[in-house]
C-alpha positions as CSV (number, residue, x, y, z in Angstrom):
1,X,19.9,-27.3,9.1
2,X,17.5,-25.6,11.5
3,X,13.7,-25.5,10.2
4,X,11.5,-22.8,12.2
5,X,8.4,-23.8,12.5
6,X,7.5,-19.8,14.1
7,X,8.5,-16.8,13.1
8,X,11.3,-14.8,15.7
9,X,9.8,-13.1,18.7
10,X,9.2,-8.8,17.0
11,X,9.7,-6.0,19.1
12,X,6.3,-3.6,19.5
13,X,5.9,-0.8,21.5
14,X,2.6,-0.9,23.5
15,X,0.3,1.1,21.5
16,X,1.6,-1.1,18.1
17,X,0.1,-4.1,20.3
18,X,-2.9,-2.5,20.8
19,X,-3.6,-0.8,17.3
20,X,-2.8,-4.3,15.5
21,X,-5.1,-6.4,18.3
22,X,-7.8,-3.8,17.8
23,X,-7.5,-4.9,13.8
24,X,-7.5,-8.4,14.7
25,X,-10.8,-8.1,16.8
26,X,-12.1,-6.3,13.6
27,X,-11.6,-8.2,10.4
28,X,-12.5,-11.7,12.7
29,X,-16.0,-9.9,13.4
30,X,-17.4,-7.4,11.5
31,X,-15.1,-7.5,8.3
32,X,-15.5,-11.2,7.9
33,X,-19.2,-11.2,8.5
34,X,-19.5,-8.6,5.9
35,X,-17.5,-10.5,3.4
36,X,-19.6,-13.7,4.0
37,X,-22.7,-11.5,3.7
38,X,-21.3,-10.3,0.4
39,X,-20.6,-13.8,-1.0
40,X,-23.6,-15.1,0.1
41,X,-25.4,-12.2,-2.3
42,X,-22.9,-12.7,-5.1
43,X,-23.7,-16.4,-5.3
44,X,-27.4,-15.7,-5.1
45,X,-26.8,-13.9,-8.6
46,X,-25.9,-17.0,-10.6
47,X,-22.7,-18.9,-11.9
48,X,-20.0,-18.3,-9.8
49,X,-17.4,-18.8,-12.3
50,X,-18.8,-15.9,-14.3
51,X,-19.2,-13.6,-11.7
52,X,-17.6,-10.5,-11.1
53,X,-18.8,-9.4,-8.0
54,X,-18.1,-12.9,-6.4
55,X,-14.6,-13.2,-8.0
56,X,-13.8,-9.9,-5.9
57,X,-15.4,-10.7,-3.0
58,X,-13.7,-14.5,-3.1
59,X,-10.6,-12.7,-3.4
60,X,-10.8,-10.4,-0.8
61,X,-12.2,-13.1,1.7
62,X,-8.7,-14.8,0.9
63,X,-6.6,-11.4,1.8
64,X,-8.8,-10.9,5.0
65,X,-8.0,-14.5,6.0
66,X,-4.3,-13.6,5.0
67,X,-3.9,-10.8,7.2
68,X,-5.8,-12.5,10.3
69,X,-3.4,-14.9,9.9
70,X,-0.1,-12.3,9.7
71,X,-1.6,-10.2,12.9
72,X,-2.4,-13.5,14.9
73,X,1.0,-15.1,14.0
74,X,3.0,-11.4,15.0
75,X,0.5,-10.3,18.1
76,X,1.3,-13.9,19.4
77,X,4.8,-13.9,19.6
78,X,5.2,-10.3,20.0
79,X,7.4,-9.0,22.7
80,X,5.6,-6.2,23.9
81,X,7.7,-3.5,25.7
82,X,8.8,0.4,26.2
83,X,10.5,2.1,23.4
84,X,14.6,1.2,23.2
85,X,16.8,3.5,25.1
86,X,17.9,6.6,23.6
87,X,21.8,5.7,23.4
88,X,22.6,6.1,20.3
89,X,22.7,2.5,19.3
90,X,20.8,1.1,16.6
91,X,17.8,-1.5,18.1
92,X,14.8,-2.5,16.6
93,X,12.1,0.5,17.1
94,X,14.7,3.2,16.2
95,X,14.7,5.9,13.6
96,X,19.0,5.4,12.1
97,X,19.8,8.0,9.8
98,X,22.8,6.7,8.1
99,X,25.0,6.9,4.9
100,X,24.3,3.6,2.9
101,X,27.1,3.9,0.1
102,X,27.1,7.4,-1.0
103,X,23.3,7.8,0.2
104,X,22.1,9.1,3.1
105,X,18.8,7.1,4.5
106,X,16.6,8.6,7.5
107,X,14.4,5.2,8.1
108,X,12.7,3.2,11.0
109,X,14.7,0.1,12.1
110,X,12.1,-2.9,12.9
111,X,9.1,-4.6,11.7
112,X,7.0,-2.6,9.7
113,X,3.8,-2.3,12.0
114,X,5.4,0.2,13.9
115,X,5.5,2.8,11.6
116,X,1.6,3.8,12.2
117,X,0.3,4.9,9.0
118,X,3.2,4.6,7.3
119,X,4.4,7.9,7.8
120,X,6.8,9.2,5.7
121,X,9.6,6.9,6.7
122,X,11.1,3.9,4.9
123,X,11.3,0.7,7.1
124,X,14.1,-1.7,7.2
125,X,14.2,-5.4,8.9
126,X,16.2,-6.2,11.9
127,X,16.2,-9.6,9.6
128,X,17.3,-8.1,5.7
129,X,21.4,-8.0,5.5
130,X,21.6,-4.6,6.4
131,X,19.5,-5.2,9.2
132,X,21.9,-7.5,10.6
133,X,25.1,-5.6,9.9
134,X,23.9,-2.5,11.6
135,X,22.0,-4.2,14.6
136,X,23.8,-2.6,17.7
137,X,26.1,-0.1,16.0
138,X,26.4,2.9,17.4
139,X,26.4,6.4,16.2
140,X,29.6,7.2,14.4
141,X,30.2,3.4,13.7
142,X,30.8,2.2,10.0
143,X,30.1,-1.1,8.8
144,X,30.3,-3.1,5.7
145,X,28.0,-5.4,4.8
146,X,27.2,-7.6,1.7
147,X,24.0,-7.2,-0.3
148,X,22.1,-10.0,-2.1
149,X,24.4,-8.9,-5.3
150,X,27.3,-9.8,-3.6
151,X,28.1,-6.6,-3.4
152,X,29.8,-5.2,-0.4
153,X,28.3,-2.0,1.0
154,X,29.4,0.8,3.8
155,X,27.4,2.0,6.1
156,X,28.5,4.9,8.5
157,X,25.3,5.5,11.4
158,X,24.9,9.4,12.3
159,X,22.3,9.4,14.2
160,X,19.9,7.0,16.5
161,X,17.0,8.2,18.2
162,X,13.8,6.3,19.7
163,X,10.7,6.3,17.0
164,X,7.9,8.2,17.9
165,X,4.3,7.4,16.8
């Protein structure tokens, strides 16, 4: 049995790197100082146990702490590169559109920090099971894969093209 004791290396285009370091630098400095100032008012106010405004702030200390944890552990073993090549085969940083059963999906292939803001595109994991059954098909390919129900699945790749923030 292999334990990792790191998460695997994630593919980021440049600007990713930079947007995500840039949110790093922020909730370790101003965001956390705020916070702290925040607490420190809350408790001023009285019993900690019945108070709101301390509860909240507590809470959203931990999710800061959370997410500084998240962007360190990705930004550190982030490999930091051009986008994949436009040809036509499915690598993480790709838009696939594909037909998953009898749907047909138009969704970013990779971690989801790519996608800035979310856009309006779904994002599926190199890691999930159809991440790894689709991982370096190409366009026209079909694959079948089994899904956590045990249930095995077809998936036919139309398209592959390079995502663009």
């Amino acid at each position: 049995m292999t334990i990792l004791t790191k998460a695997p290396s994630a593919w980021l285009p440049q600007e990713t790197y930079d947007r995500l370091s840039k949110e790093l630098e922020h909730l370790c400095g101003p965001a956390r100082q705020e916070i702290a100032t925040r607490l420190e008012a809350a408790r001023a106010e009285g019993n900690a146990e019945e108070n709101g405004a301390y509860l909240t702030t507590l809470e959203e200390q931990a999710k800061n702490e959370g997410r500084i944890l998240e962007l360190k552990e990705l930004l550190e073993t982030a490999h930091v590169g051009e986008n994949p090549a436009d040809d036509g085969v499915v690598d993480v940083g790709m838009v696939v559109e594909a037909t998953v059963g009898d749907q047909d999906l138009r969704f970013l292939f990779g971690n989801r920090q790519i996608a800035k803001d979310y856009d309006d595109l779904d994002v599926y994991s190199e890691r999930s099971p159809l991440g790894v059954a689709i991982h370096g098909a190409q366009t026209g390919q079909t694959v079948t894969y089994t899904a956590p129900n045990g249930k095995a699945i077809e998936v036919t790749i139309n398209a592959v093209t390079p995502y663009k923030p």
